[in-house]
Biopython code that builds the backbone (N, CA, C, O; Angstrom):
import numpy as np
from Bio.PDB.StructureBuilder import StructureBuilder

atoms = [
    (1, "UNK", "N", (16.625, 18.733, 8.111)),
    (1, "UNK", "CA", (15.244, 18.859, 8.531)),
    (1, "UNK", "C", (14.755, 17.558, 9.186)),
    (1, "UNK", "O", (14.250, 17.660, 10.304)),
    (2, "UNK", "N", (14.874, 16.037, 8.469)),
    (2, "UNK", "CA", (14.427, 15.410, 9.085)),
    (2, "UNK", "C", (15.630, 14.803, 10.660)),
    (2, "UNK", "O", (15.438, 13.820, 11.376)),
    (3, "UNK", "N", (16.502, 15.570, 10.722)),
    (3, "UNK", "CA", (17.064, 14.993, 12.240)),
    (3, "UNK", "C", (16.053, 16.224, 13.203)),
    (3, "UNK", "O", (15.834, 15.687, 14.288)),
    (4, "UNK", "N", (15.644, 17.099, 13.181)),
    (4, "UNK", "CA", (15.027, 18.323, 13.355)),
    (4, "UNK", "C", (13.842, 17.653, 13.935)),
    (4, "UNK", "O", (13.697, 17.622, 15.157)),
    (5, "UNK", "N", (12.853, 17.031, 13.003)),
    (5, "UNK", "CA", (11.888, 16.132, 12.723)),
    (5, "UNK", "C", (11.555, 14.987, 14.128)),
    (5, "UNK", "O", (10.634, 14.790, 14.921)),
    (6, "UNK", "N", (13.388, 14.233, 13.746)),
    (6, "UNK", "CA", (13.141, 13.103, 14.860)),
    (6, "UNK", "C", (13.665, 13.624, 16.225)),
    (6, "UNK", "O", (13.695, 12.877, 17.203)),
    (7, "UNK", "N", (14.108, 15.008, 16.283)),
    (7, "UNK", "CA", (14.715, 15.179, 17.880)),
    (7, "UNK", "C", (13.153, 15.611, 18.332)),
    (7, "UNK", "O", (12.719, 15.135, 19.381)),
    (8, "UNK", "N", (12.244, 16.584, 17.474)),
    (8, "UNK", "CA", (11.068, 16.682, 18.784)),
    (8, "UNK", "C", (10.060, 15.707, 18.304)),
    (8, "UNK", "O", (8.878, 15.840, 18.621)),
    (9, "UNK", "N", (10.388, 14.929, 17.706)),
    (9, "UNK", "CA", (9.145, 13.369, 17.709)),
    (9, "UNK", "C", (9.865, 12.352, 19.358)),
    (9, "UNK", "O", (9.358, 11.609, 20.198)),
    (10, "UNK", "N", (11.233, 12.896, 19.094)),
    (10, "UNK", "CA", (11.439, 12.051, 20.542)),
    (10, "UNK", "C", (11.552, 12.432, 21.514)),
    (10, "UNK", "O", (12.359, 11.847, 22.236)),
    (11, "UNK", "N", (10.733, 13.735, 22.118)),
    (11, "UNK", "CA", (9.850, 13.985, 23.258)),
    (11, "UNK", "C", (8.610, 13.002, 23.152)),
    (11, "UNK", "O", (8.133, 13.437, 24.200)),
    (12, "UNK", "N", (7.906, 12.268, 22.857)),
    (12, "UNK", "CA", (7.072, 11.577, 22.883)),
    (12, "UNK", "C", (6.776, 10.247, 23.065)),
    (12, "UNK", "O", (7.445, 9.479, 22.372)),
    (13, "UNK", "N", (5.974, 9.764, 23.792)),
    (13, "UNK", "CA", (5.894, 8.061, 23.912)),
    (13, "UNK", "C", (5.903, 7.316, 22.651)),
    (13, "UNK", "O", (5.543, 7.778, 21.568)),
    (14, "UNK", "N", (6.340, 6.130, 22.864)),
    (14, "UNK", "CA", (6.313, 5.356, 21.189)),
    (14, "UNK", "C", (5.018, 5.691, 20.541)),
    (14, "UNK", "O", (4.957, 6.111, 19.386)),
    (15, "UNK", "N", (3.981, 5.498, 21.306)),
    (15, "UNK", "CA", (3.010, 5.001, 20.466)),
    (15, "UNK", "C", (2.413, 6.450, 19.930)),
    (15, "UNK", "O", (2.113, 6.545, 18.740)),
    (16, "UNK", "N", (2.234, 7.658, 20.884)),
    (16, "UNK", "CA", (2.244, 8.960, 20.490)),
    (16, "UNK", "C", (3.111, 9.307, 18.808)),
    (16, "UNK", "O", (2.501, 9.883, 17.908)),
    (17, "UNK", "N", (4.551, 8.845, 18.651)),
    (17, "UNK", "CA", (4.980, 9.573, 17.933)),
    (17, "UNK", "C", (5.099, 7.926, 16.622)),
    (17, "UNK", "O", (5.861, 7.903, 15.656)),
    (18, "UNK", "N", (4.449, 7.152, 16.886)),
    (18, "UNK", "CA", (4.168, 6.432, 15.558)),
    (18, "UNK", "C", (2.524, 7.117, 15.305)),
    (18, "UNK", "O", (2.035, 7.244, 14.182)),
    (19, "UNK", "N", (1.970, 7.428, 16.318)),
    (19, "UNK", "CA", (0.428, 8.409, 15.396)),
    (19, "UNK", "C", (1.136, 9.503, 15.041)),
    (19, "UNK", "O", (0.452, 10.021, 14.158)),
    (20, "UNK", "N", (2.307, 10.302, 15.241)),
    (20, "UNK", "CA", (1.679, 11.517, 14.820)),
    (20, "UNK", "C", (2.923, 11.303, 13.506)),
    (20, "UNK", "O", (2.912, 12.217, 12.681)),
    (21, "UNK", "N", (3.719, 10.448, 13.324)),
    (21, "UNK", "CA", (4.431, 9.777, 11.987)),
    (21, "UNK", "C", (3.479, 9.119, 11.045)),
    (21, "UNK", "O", (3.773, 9.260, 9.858)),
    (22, "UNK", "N", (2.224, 8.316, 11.356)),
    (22, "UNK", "CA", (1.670, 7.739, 10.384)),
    (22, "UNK", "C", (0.523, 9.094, 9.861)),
    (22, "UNK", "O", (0.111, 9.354, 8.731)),
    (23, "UNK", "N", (0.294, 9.648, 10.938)),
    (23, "UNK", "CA", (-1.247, 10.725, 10.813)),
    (23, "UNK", "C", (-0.278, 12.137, 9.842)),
    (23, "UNK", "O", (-0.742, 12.840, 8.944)),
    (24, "UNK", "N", (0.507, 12.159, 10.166)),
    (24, "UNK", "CA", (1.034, 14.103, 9.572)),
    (24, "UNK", "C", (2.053, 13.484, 8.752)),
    (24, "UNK", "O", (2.121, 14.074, 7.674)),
    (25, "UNK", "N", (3.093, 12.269, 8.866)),
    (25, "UNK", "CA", (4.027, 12.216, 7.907)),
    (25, "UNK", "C", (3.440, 11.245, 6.590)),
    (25, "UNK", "O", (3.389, 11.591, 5.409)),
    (26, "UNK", "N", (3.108, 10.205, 7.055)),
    (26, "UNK", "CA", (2.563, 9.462, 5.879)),
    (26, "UNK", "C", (1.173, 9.928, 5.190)),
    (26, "UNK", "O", (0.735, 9.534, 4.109)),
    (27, "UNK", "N", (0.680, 10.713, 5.935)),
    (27, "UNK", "CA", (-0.622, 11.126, 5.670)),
    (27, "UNK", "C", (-1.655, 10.497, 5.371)),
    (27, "UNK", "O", (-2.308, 10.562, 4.329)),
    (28, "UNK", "N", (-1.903, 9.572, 6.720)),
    (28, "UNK", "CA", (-3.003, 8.501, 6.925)),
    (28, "UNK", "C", (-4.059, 9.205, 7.694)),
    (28, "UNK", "O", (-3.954, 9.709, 8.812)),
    (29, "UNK", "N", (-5.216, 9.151, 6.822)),
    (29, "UNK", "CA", (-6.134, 9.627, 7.975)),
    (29, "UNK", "C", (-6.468, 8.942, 9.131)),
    (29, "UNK", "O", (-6.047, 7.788, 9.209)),
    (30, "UNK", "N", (-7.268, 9.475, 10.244)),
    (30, "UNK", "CA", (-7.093, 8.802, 11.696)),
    (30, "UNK", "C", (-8.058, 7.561, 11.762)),
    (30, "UNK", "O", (-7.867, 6.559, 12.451)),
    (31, "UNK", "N", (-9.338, 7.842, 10.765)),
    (31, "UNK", "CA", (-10.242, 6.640, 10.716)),
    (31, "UNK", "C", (-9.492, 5.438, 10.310)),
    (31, "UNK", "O", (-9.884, 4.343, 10.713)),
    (32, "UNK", "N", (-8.152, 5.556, 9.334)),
    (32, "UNK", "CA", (-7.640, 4.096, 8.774)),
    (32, "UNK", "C", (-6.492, 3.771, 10.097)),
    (32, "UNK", "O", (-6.215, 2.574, 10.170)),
    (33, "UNK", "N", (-5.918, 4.504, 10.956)),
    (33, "UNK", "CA", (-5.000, 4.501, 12.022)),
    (33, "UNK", "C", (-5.692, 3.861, 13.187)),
    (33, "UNK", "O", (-5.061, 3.170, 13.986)),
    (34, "UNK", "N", (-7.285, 4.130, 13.323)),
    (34, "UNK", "CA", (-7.773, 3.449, 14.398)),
    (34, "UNK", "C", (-8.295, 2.386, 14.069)),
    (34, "UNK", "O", (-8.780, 1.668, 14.943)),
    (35, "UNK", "N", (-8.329, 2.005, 12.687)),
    (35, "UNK", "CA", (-8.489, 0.361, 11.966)),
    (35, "UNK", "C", (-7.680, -0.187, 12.642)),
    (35, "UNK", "O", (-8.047, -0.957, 13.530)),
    (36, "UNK", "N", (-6.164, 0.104, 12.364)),
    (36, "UNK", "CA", (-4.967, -0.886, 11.983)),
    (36, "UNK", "C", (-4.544, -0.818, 13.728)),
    (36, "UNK", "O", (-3.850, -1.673, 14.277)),
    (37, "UNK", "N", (-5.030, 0.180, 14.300)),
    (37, "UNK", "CA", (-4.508, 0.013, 16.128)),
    (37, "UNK", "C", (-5.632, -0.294, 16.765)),
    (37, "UNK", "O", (-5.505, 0.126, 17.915)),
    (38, "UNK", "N", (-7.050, -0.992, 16.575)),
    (38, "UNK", "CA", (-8.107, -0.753, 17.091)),
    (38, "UNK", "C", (-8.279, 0.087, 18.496)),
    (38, "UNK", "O", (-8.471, -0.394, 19.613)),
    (39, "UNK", "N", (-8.164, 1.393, 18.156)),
    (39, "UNK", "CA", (-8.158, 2.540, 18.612)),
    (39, "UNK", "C", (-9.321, 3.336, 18.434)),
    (39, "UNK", "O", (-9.640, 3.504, 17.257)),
    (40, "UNK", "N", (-10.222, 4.008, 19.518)),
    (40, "UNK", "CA", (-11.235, 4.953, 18.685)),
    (40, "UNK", "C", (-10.530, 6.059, 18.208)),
    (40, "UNK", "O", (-9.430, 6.535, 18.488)),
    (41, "UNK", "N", (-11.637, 6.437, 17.226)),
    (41, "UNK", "CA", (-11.010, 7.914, 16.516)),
    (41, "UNK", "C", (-10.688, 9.155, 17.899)),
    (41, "UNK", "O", (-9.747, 9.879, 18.225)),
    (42, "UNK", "N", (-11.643, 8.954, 18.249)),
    (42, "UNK", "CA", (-11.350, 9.751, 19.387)),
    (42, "UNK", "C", (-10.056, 10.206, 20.332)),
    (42, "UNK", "O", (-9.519, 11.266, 20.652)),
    (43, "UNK", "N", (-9.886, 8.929, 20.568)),
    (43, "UNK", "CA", (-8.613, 8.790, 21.112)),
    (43, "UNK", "C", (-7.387, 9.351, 20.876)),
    (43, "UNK", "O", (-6.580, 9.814, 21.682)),
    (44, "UNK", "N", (-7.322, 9.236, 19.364)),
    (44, "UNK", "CA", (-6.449, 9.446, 18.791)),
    (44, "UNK", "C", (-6.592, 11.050, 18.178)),
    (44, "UNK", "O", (-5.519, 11.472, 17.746)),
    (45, "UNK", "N", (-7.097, 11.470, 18.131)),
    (45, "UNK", "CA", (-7.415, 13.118, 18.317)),
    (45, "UNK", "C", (-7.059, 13.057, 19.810)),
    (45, "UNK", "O", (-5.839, 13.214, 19.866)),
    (46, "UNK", "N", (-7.385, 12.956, 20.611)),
    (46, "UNK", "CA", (-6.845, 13.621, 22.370)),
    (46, "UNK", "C", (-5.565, 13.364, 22.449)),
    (46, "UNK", "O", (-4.875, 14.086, 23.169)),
    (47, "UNK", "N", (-4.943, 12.224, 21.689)),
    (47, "UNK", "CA", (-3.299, 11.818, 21.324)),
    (47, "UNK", "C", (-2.902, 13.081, 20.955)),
    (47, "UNK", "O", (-2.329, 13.947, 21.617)),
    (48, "UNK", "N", (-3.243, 13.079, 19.923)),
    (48, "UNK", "CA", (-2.595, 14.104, 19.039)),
    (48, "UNK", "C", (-2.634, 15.718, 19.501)),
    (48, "UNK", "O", (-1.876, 16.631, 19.173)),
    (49, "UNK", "N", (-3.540, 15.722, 20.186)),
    (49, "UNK", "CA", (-3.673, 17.161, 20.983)),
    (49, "UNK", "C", (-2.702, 17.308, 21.965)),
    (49, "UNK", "O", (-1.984, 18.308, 22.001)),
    (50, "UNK", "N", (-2.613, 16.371, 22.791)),
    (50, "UNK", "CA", (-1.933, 16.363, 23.939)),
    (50, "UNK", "C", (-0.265, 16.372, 23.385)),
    (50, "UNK", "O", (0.586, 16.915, 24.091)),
    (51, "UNK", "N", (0.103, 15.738, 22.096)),
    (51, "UNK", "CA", (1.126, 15.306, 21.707)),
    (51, "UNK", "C", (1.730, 17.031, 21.010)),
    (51, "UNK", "O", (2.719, 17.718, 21.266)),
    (52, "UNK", "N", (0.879, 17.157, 20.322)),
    (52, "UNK", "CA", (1.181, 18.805, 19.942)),
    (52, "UNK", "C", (1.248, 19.988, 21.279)),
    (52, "UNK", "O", (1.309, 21.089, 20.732)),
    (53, "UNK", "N", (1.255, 20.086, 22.135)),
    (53, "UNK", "CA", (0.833, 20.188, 23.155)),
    (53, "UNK", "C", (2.397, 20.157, 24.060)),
    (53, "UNK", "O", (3.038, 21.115, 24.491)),
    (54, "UNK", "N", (2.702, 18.674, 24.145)),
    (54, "UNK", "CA", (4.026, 18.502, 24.694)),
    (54, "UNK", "C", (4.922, 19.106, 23.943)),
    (54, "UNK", "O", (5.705, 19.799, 24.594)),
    (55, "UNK", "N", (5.108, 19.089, 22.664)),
    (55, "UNK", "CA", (6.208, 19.556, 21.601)),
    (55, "UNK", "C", (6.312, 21.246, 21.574)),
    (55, "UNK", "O", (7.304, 21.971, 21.504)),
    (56, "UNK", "N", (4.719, 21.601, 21.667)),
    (56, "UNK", "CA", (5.242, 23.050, 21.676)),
    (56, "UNK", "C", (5.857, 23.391, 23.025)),
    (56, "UNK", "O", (6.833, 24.141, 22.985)),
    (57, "UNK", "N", (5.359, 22.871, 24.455)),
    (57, "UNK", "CA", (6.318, 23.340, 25.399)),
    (57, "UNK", "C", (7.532, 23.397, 25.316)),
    (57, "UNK", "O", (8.236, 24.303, 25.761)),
    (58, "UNK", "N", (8.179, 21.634, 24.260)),
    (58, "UNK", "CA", (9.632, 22.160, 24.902)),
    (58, "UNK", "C", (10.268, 22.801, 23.406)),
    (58, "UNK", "O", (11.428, 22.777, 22.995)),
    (59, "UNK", "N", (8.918, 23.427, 22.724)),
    (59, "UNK", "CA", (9.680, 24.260, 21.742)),
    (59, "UNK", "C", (10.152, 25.649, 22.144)),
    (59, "UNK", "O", (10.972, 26.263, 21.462)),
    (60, "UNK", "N", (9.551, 26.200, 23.409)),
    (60, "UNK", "CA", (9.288, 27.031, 23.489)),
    (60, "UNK", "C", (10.089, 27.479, 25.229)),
    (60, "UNK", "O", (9.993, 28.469, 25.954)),
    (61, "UNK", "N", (10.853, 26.166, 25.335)),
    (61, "UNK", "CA", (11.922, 26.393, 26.569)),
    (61, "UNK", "C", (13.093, 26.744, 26.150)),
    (61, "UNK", "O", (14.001, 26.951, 26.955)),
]
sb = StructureBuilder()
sb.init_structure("model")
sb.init_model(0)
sb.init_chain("A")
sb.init_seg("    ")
for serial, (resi, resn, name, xyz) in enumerate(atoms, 1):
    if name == "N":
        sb.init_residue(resn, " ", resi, " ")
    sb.init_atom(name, np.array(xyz, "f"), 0.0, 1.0, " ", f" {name:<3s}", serial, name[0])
structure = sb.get_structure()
C-alpha cells in the first residue's frame, strides 16, 4: 500500500506532495501547515484541490 501511496504522491511537485503528506498522512491541520510554511490557508486548500485533481486524472488513464 504504501509503494501505491508514493507512486501517485509522485505525480506531484515537491511542495504539493509534502502538503498533501503532512495534511492527509500525518494529519496536520492546514492552519498549523501554513504556520510552519508561512503560507495562507487558502492557498493551501487551492493546493490541495488542484493536487487531488491531478491524481485523479492519471488515476483514471
Amino acid at each position: 500500500m504504501e509503494e501505491e501511496i508514493n507512486e501517485i504522491l509522485n505525480h506531484l511537485n515537491e511542495k504539493d506532495k509534502e502538503l498533501f503528506i503532512n495534511h492527509y498522512i500525518q494529519g496536520e491541520n492546514l492552519e498549523e501547515i501554513a504556520i510552519k510554511t508561512n503560507t495562507k490557508v487558502s492557498n493551501l486548500y487551492n493546493r490541495l484541490s488542484r493536487g487531488r485533481k491531478r491524481i485523479r486524472e492519471k488515476l483514471c488513464k
